[in-house]
Structure formats: C-alpha cells, structure tokens
C-alpha positions as CSV (number, residue, x, y, z in Angstrom):
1,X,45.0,7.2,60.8
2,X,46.9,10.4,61.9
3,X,44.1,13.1,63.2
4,X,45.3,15.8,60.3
5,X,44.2,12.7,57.7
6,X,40.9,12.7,59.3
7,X,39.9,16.2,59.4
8,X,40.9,16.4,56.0
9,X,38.6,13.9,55.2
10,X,35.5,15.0,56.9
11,X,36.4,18.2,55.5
12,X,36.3,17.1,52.0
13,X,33.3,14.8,52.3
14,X,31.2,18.3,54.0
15,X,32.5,19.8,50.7
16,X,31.0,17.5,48.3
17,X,27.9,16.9,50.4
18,X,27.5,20.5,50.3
19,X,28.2,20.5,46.6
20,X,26.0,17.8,45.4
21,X,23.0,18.7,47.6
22,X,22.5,21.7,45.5
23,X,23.7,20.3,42.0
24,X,20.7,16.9,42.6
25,X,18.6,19.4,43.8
26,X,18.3,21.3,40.7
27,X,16.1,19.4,38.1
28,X,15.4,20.0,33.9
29,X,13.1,18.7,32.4
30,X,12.8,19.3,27.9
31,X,9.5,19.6,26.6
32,X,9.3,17.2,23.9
33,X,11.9,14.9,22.9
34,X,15.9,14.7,23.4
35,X,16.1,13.9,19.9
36,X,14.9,15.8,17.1
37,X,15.1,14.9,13.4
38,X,14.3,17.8,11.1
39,X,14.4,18.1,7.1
40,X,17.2,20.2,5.7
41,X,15.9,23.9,5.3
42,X,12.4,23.2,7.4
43,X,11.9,25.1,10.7
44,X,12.7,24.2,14.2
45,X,10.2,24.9,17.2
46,X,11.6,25.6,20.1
47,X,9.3,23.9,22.8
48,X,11.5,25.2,25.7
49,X,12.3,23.4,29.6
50,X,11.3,23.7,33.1
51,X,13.7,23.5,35.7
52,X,13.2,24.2,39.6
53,X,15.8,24.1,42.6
54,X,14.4,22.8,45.6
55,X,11.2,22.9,44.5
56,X,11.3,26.3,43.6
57,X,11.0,27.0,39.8
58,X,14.1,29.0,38.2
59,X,15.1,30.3,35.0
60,X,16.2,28.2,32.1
61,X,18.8,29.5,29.6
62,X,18.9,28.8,26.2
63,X,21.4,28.2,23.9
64,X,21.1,27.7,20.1
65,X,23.1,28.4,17.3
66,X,21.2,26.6,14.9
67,X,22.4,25.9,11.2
68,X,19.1,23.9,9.4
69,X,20.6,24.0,6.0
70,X,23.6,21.7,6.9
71,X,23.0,18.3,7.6
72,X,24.4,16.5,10.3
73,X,23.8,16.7,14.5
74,X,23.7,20.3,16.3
75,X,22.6,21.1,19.6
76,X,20.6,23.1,21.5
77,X,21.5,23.6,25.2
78,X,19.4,24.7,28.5
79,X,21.5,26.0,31.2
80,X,20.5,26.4,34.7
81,X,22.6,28.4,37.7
82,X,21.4,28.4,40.9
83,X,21.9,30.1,44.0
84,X,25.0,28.6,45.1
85,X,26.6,29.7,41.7
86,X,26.8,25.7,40.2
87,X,25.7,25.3,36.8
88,X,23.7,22.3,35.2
89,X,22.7,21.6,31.6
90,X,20.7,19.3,29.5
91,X,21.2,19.0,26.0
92,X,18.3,18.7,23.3
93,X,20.0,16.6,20.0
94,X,19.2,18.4,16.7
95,X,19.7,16.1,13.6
96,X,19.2,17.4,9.9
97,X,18.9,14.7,7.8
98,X,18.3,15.2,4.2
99,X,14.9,12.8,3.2
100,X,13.8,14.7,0.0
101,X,14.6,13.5,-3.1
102,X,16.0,15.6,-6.2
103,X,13.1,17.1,-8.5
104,X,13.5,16.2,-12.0
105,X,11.4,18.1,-14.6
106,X,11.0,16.9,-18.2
107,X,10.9,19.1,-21.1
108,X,8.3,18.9,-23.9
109,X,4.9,16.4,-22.4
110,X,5.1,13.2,-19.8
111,X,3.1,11.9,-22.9
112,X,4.2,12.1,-26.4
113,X,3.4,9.9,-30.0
114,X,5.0,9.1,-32.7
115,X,4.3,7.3,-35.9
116,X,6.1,4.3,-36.5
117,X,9.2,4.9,-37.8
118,X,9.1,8.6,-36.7
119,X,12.8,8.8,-34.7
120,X,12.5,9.6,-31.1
121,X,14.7,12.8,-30.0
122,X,15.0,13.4,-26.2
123,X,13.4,17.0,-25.7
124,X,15.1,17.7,-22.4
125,X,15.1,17.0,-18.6
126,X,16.8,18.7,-15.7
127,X,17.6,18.0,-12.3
128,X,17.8,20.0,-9.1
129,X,18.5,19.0,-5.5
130,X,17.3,21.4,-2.4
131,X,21.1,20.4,-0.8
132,X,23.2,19.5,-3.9
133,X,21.8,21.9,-6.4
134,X,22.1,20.9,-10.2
135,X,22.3,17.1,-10.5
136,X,21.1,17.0,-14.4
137,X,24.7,16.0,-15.1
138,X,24.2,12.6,-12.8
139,X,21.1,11.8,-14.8
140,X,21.0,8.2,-15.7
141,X,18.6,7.3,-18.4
142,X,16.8,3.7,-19.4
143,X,15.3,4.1,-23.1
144,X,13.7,1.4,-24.9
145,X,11.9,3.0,-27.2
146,X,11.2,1.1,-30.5
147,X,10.3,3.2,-33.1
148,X,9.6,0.5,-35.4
149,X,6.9,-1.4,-33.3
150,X,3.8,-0.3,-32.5
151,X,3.3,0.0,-29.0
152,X,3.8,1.9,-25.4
153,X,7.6,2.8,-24.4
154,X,8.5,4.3,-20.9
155,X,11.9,6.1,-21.0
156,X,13.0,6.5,-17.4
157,X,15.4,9.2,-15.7
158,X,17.1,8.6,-12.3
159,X,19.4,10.3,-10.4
160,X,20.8,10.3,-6.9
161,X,22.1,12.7,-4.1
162,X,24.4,12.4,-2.2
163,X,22.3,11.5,1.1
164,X,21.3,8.7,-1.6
165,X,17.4,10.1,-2.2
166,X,16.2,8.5,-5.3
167,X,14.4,10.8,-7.8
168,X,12.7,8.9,-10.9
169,X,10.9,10.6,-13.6
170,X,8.6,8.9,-16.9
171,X,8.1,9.7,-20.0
172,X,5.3,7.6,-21.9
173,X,6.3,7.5,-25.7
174,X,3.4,6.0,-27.6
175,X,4.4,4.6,-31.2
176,X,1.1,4.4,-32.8
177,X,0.3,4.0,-36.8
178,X,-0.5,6.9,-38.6
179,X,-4.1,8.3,-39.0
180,X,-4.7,9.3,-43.1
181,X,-7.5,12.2,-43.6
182,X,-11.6,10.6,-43.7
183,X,-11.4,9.1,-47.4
184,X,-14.2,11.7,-49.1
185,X,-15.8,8.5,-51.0
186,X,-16.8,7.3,-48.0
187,X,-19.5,9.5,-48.4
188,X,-20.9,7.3,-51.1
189,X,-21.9,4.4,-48.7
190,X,-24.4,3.6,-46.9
191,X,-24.2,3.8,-43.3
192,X,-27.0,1.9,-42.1
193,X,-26.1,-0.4,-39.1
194,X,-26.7,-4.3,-39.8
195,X,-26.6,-7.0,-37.8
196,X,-25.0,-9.9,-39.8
197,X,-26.7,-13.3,-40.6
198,X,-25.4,-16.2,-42.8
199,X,-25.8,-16.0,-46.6
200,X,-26.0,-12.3,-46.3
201,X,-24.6,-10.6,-49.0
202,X,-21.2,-9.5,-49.4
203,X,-19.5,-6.1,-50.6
204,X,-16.4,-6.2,-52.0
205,X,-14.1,-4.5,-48.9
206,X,-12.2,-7.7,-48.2
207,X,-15.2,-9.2,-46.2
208,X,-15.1,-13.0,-46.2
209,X,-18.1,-15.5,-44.2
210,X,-16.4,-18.5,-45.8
211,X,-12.9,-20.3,-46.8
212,X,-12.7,-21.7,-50.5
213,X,-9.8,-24.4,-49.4
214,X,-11.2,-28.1,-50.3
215,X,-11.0,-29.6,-46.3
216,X,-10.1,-26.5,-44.5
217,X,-12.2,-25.4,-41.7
218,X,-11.9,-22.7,-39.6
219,X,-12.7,-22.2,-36.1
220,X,-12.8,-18.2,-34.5
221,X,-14.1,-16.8,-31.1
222,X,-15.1,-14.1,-30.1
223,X,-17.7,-12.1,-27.8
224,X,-15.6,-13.1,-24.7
225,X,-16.3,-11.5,-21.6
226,X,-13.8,-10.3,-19.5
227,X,-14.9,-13.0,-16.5
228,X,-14.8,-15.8,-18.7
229,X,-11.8,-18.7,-18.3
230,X,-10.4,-19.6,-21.7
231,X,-7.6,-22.0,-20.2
232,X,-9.6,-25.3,-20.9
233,X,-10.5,-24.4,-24.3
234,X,-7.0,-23.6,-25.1
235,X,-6.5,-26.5,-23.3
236,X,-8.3,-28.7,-25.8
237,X,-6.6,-26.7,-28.9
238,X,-3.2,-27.8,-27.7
239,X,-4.3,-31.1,-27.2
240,X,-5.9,-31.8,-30.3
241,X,-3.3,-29.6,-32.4
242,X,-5.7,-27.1,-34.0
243,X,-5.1,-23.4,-34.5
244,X,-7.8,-20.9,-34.1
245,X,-8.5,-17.1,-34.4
246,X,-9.6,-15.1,-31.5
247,X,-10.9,-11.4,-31.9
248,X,-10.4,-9.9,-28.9
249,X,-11.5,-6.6,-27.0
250,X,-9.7,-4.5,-24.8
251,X,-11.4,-5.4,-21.2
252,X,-10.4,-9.3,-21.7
253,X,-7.3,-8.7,-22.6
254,X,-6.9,-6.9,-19.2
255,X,-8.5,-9.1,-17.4
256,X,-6.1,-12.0,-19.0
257,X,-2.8,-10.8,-19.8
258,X,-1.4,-14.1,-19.6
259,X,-3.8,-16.1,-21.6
260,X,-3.2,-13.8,-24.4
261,X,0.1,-14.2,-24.2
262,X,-0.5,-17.7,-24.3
263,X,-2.6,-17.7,-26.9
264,X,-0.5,-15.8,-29.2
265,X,2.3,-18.1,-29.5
266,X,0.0,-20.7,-31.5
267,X,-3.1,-18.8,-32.4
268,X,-4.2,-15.8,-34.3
269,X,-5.2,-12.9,-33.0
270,X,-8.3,-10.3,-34.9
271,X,-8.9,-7.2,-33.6
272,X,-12.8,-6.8,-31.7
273,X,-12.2,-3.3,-31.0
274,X,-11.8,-1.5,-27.4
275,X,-15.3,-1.5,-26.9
276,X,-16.7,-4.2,-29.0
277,X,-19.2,-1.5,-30.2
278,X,-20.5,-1.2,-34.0
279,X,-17.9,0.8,-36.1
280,X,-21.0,2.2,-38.0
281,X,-21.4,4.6,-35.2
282,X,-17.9,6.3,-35.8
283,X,-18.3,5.7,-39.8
284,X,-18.1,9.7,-40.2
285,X,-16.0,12.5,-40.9
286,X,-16.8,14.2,-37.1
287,X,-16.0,11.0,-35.8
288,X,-12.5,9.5,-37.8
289,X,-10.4,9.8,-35.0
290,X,-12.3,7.6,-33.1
291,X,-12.9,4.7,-35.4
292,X,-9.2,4.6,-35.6
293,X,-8.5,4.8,-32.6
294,X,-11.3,2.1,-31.7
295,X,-8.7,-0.5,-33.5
296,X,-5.4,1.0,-32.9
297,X,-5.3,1.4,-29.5
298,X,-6.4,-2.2,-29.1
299,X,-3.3,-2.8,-31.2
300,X,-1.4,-1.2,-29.1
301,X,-2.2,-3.3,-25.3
302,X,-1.9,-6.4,-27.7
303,X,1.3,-4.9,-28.5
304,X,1.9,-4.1,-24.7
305,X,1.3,-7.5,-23.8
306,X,2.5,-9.8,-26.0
307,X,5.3,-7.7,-28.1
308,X,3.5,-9.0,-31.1
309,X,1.8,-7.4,-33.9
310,X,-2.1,-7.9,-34.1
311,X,-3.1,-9.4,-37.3
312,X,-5.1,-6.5,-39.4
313,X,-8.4,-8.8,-39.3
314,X,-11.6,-7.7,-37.5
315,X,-14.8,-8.8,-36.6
316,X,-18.1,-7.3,-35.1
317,X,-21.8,-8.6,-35.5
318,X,-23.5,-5.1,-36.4
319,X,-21.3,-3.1,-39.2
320,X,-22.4,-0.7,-42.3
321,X,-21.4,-0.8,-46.2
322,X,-19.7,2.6,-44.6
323,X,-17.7,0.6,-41.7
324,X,-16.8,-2.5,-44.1
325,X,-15.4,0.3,-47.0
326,X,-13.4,2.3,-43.9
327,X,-11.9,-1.0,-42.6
328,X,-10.8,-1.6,-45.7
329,X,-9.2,1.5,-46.5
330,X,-7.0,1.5,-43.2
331,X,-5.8,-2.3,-44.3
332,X,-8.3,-4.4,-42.1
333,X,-10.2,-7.6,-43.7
334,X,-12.7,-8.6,-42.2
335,X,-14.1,-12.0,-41.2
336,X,-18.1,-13.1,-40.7
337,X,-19.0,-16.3,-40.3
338,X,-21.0,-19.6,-41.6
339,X,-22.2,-21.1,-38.5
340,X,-22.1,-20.1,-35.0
341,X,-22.9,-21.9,-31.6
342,X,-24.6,-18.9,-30.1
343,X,-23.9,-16.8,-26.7
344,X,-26.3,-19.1,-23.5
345,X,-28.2,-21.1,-25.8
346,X,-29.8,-23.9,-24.5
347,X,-28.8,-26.9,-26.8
348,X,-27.6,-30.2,-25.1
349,X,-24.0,-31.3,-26.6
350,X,-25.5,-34.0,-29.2
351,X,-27.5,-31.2,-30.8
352,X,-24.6,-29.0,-30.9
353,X,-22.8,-31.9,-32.6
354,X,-24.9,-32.3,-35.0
355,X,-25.2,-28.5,-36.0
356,X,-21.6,-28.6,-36.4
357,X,-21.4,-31.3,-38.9
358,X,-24.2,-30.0,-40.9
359,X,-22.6,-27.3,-41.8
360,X,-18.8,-29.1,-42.2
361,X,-19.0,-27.7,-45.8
362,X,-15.1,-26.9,-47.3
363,X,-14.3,-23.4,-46.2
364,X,-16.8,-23.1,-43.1
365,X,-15.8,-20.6,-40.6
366,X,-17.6,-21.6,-37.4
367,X,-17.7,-18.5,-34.9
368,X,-17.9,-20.2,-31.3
369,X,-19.9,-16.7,-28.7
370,X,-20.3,-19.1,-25.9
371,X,-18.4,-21.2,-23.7
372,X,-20.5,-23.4,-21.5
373,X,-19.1,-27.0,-20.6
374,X,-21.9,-28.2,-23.1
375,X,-19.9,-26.1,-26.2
376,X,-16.3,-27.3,-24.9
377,X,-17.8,-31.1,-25.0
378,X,-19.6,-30.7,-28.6
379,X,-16.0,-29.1,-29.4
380,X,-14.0,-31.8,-28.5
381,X,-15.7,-34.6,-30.5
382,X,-16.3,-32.6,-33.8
383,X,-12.5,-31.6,-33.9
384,X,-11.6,-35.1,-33.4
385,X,-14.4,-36.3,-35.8
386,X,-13.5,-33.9,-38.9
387,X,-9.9,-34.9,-38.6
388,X,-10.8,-37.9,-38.9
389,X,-12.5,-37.5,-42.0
390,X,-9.2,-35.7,-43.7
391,X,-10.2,-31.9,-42.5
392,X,-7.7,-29.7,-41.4
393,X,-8.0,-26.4,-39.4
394,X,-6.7,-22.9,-40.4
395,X,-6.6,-19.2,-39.6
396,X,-9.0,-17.3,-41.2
397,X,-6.3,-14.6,-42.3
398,X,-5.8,-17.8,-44.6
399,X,-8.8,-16.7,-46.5
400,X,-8.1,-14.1,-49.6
C-alpha cells in the first residue's frame, strides 16, 4: 500500500477517534418514559433530562412545539452541545390519542311514563364530541317502545367518532295503566284488616273461596319465598297434565325469572302484590297511589319477564271490605280459598292425603303455602286419584 494511502488512513481513523470519543462521551438520559400517550386537550408535564460530558453535567436544551388538540405523534426533543461543538439529541414520543367518548344529553327525563296507548314522541337528544364537535346528526337510535303493552321499554341512542369512541345513552319509557281518582264510596267500607278463614263470609266485590263447576277443582299457590325451588312441582304439573294458578310477589319473581317464564306458558299467573303486604293498609285516599302501584308495578316485572299480561286476579290472606271493594273497582277478582295445606306444618303425607280428599267437594280451590317433599308426595297421589274419579283441574279465573 503506497505510503500517501496510509497516512491518509491513519489520518482519517485520528479523525473519527477524535470525533466519537466526545460524541459516546456525552450521555442523556429522559426522566420518565420515551413514550407518552396523552388525551386530546389534557396537559403535558414536562419532566425534563440529565445529560453530562465526561462525567461533567451540562445543559440540556429543549425543544417542544407541542399541539395537544390534534391527535396523532409529536415530539419533544433535548439537545446537547458540548465542548468540541458536536451535537446529540434524544427524542421524547408525544402521542395524542383521542379515548373519550362523545357526550350525549337527552332532553325531557332518563325516565318517563305513559298510559297505555298514550303515543311515545321522542323529546330530544344531542350529541357533542370534544374533537369532532356536533355528532347529533350520526345519532343512531334502537326504539322498541310498545305503547300498547304494559311494561318497561329502553330506547337507546349511539353514536360514534371518528377515533371510533362509543357513546350510548338510555331512556327508560314505562307504559303503565292508568291510575283513576280514590272512588269517594270507598269511604263507606269498612277498613278493618281480616285474616281470612274458610266459610267466611263473602261481599259481593268479585271475591270467590269456591268454583260451582260439577268436577272441577282447582289448585293455586302462593306465599312462595324467594329461596324456594318450584322446578319439581312444576315438574309434577307437566307430568300429570294439570294447570294451576300461582299468585306471585315481586322478590320471587326476581329471584326466578326463568321459572316464571316457564310457568307462564301453561299456567296462570294472580297478582300477590310487590310486597305481599295487606292492601287494607293502603285502602285510603292519602295512600291511593300506593295500592296501585302495590299491583301494577308487579304487573309490570311480570310483563318484563315474560312479555305476557298478568291475569287481573289477586290474592292475600289479610284484606278489608275497603281492599276487596278497591280491588274491584280497578278490575281485580279476587280468589280465597276452601282448603289449604299450610306453610311448615307438620303432617306426614297420608294425613295430607286424606285432608285433600275430604274436602274434594265440586268447585274446591285448594291453596297449597308450603312445599316440603311431604306436600309434593301427598300432591302427586291426589291429582292422580281425583282424575281417576272423573275430576278435572282449572284456573280459578274460571270461576265467575
């Protein structure tokens, strides 16, 4: 190698040697990470850099031109010279990514009722975006209101940006039935609470204890917990073909959603209130609202559940002349019993048996309160035994 080739050569290498002793020599280091992800519009911190050159701390310059209401990846860049004039830099990533969703506000409630029948009219809804602005053109709405069905309706808006942020909204349309003025004759019975007991006598507010059919029995249930298991009562109804009535209360059909719905498709379904409590205590003018409302809003989770009307037929062991003539005003019949297998008694299955054909008299409505495997035995048998003997089995909405 010619001797000019070399001196070039050691030359060049002395260069960059000299070069990148300097340039390695000079270290920065970011405080915090090298990638940031911020909201659209929120506020950046700077958190700054240390850099040193030889060991020997120096300044950092910063450079920023920041935009943090436009989305996308920016920069923010620290700059070091040193003393041989060479210049380093280490880049912090800035992302602005848009993560909040449109804001849609309704007009009018969340929450509104109507009668049945009543038309629904949309009151209103707009839309706005922090990066998109107005979006209440892009709206998309999901209405399934029926006006003509008692019951709870959702109507949902939706709408999307264009970094593809969901928004979603509710309204709750109840369809409830109407609630008349306290009837002022009310006022003219009693309101003494009772506790019903066969062969009590009867007013004349469509109130029934018995059936008038030659061979018709009927079988109804009722003070059902919410922790108790129907299935294997059901069970037996399928089996042996009978029908039955069931008043229900709210909590069990909470608890049970899907037994009711089972149940509905064969059996009838009575109204036990929300609470189960004694109507008598609501059997005023101060208190209207809430006797309605003690039958109709179980009406409407029957509704809810089952897309089913519940029969207007009620039942509850304590009542008044008042609560009887009140149910009767707002439609309701309402449905005592004959016999009854009583809620933990303590009789063995043959003694249950035998209560249950002493009293297989045309018409009997038998009210069944507990449901021990004693009671589902005793059950079994006399179904099988009065159809055997020619008796069939009915709902009690049968009974006029």
């Amino acid at each position: 190698m010619p001797r000019y080739i070399r001196v070039s050569l050691f030359i060049a290498c002395l260069l960059l040697i000299l070069f990148l002793i300097p340039y390695l020599s000079t270290s920065i280091v970011l405080h915090g990470d090298a990638i940031v992800v911020l909201d659209v519009g929120s506020t950046y911190r700077e958190l700054g850099a240390d850099a040193t050159f030889f060991g020997q701390n120096v300044d950092v310059e910063i450079l920023s031109d920041l935009h943090l209401d436009e989305i996308g990846k920016q920069y923010v860049t620290y700059r070091v010279k040193n003393s041989f004039g060479l210049l380093k830099e280490v880049r912090r990533t800035i992302i602005i990514v848009d993560r909040i969703p449109p804001v849609i506000s309704l007009m009018g409630g969340e929450t509104i009722s109507l009668t049945v029948g009543e038309p629904y009219v949309e009151l209103g809804y707009a839309a706005l975006d922090a990066v998109d602005g107005l979006l209440t053109d892009d709206v998309q709405i999901q209405n399934h209101v029926d006006t003509h069905k008692i019951g709870t309706y959702e109507v949902i808006y939706e709408v999307v940006d264009q970094s593809g942020n969901l928004a979603t909204k509710k309204r709750t349309v109840v369809i409830q039935s109407e609630v008349g003025s306290y009837p002022d004759e009310a006022e003219t019975y009693a309101n003494q609470t009772l506790e019903w007991q066969p062969g009590n006598p009867l007013d004349v507010f469509h109130v029934y204890d018995h059936g008038r059919d030659s061979k018709v029995l009927y079988l109804t249930f009722d003070t059902i917990s919410s922790n108790t298991d129907l299935t294997s009562f059901l069970d037996l109804l399928q089996e042996e073909d009978v029908v039955a009535t069931f008043f229900l209360q709210q909590s069990y059909m909470k608890a049970h959603p899907e037994l009711v719905r089972q149940m509905s498709m064969t059996h009838s379904i009575g109204n036990g209130g929300v609470s189960g409590i004694s109507l008598s205590r609501y059997a005023n003018v101060s208190s209207w609202v809430s006797f309605v409302m003690e039958l109709y809003d179980n009406e409407l989770l029957y509704t809810d559940l089952t897309g089913n009307m519940m029969d207007s037929i009620y039942r509850n062991s304590s009542y008044s002349s008042r609560s009887l003539y009140l149910l009767d005003y707002l439609g309701y019949h309402t449905y005592f019993w004959t016999a009854e297998i009583q809620k933990n008694h303590s009789q063995t299955k043959e003694e249950l048996l035998s209560y249950l054909i002493a009293h297989s008299t045309d018409g009997t409505i038998y009210r069944i309160a507990d449901y021990q495997s004693t009671t589902l035995s005793a059950l079994c048998d006399f179904i099988r035994m009065m159809k055997g003997r020619g008796y069939t089995f009915s709902y009690v909405r049968e009974i006029t």
